[in-house]
C-alpha positions in Angstrom: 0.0 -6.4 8.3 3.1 -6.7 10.2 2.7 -6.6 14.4 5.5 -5.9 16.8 5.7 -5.0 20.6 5.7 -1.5 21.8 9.2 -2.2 22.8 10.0 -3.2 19.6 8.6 -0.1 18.1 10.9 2.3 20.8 13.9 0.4 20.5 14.3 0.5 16.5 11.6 3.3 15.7 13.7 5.0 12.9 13.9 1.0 11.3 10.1 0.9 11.5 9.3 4.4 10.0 11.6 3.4 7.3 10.0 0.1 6.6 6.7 1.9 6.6 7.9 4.6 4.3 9.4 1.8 1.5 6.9 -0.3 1.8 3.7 1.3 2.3 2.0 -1.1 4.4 1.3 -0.3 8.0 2.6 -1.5 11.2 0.5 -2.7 14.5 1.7 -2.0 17.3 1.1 -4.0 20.5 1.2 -3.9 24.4 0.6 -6.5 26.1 -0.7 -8.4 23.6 -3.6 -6.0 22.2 -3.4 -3.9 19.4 -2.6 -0.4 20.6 -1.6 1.4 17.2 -1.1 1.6 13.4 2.0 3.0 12.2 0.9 3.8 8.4 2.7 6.2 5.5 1.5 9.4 5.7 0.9 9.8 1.6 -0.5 6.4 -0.5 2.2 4.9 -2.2 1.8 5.2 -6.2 1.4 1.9 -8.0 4.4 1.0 -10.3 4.8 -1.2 -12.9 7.2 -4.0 -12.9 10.4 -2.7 -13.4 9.1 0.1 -14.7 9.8 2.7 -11.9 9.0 6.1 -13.9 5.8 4.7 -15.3 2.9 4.8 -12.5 -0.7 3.4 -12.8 -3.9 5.5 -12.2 -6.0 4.3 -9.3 -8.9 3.7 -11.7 -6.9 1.4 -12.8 -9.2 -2.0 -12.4 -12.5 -0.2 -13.1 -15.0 -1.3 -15.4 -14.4 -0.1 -19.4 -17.4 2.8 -20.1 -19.9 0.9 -21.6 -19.0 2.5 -25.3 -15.7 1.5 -25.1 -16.6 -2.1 -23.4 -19.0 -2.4 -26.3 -16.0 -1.6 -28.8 -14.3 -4.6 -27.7 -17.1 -7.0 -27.3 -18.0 -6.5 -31.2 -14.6 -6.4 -32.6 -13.5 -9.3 -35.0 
C-alpha cells in the first residue's frame, strides 16, 4: 500500500482519487509520521483477465472444486 503526507494528499488530491479509482488499491495517509487515514475505492474493483477487458472473473474464483466435480477429475484417464 502506497503512503504519502497529508500535504501530499491536499496538494494533488484529485491525482490521488484518480490513482485510487484505476488502481483499486488504497492510499495511507500520514501526518507527522503516523498513519492518519486510508483513502480506498468506494466499489471493489472486478478481476479481469489478461487482456481480456470484457471478460471478468467471479470472486469464487480460487475456491475448492465441489467434491463431485473434484472427484470427476481425480478419476479421469
Amino acid at each position: 500500500m502506497r503512503t504519502i503526507t497529508s500535504t501530499e494528499a491536499k496538494a494533488k488530491l484529485n491525482a490521488v482519487l484518480a490513482e485510487v479509482e484505476k488502481t483499486g488499491s488504497p492510499i495511507t495517509v500520514t501526518s507527522h509520521g503516523r498513519a492518519v487515514a486510508i483513502i480506498s475505492p468506494a466499489e471493489p474493483r472486478k478481476r479481469t483477465f489478461g487482456q481480456f477487458p470484457g471478460l471478468t472473473i467471479p470472486d469464487d474464483f480460487d475456491a475448492p472444486l465441489p467434491d463431485a466435480e473434484l472427484g470427476a477429475w481425480e478419476n479421469a484417464s
